[in-house]
C-alpha positions in Angstrom: 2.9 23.0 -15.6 0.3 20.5 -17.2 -2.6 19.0 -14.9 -2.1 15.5 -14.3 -5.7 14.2 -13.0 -5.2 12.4 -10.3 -7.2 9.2 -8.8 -7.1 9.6 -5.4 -8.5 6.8 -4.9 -5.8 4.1 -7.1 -3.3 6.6 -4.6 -4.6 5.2 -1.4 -4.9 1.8 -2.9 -1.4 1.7 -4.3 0.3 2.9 -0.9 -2.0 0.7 1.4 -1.1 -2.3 -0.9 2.6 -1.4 -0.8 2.7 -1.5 3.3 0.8 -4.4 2.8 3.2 -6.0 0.3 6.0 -4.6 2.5 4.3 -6.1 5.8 4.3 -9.8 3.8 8.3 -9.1 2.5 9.6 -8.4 5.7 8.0 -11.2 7.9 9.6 -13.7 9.9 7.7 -16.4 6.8 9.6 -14.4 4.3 12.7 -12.2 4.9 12.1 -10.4 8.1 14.8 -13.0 9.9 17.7 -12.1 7.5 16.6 -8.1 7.3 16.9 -7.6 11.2 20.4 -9.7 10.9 22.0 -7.8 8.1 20.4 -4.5 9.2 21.0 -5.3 13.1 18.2 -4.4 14.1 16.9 -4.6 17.5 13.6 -7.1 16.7 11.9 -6.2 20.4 12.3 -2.3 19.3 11.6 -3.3 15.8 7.6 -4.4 17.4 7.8 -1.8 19.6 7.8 0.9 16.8 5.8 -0.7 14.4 2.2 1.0 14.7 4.1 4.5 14.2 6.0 3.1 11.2 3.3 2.0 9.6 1.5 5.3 9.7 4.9 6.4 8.3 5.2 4.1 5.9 1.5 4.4 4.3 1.7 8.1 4.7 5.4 8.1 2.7 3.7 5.6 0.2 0.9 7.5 -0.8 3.9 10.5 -1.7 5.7 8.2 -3.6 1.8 7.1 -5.2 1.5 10.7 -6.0 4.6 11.2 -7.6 4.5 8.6 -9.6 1.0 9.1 -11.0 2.5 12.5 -12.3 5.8 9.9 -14.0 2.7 7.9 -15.7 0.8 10.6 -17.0 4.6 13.2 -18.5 5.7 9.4 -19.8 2.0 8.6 -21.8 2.1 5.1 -20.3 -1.3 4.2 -20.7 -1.1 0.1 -20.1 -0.1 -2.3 -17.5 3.6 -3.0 -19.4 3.9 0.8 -19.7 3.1 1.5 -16.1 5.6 -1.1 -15.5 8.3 0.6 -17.1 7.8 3.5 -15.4 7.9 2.2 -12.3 11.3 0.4 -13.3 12.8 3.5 -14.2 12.4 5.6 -11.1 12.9 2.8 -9.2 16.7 2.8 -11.0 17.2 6.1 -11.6 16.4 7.2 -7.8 15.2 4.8 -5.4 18.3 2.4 -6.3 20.9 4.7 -6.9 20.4 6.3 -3.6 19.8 3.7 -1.5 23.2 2.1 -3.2 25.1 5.3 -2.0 23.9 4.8 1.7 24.6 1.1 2.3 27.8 2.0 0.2 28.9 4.6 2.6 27.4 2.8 5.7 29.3 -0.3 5.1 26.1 -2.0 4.9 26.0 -5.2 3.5 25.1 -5.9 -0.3 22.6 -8.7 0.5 20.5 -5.9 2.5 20.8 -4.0 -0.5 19.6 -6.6 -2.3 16.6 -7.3 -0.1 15.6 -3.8 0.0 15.5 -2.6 -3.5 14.0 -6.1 -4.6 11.2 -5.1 -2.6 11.1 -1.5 -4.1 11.5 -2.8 -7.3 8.4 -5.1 -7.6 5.9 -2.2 -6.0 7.3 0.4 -7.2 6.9 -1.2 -10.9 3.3 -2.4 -9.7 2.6 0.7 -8.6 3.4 2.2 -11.4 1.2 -0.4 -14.0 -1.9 0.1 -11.7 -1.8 3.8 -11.7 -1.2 3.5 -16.0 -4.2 1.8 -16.6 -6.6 3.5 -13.1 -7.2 6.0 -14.1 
């Protein structure tokens, strides 16, 4: 297997950032209202859980950071639009796919499909250019 050199610093950037980003998405100012609605969420529990989530979440991002450093470097993307790229494709080709299978087979709504994977979309394709071009 090659040896991808890996930035550990852009890693903890990129997964911070992402919570961060996420954190911003999924406010009350943005589309927190209409998440806990087509999610049905329990908002009080929602708070509740949140400092344990967000270790979760940042320690789940930095995994994702890691992989996807490794997709960079096997795909030569080298630039921001390359990075991008990237990103977009494993955004399709996993996180979409599956998370299309779940709200599929949990009679989820589509909008909270939508919401969700427009999210992971935009920073999982920022992710992605950043790690291209820190290296």
């Amino acid at each position: 297997m090659q040896q991808i050199p890996v930035n550990v610093i852009a890693l903890v950037v990129v997964a911070v950032a992402k919570s961060f980003i996420g954190f911003l998405w999924y406010s009350p100012a943005l589309f927190g209202k209409v998440f806990v609605r087509l999610a049905g969420c329990d908002e009080k529990k929602l708070m509740k859980d949140f400092p344990r989530a967000i270790i979760v979440d940042i320690v789940a991002n930095f995994i994702m950071a890691f992989v996807l450093v490794h997709a960079v470097a096997y795909a030569g993307a080298n630039s921001f639009a390359a990075g991008l790229a990237v990103g977009f494709f494993n955004w399709i080709g996993f996180v979409a796919v599956a998370t299309l299978f779940s709200v599929n087979f949990e009679q989820r709504p589509l909008r909270l499909f939508f919401l969700n994977n427009g999210f992971q979309l935009i920073t999982i394709a920022i992710m992605g250019a950043v790690l291209a071009v820190w290296k």
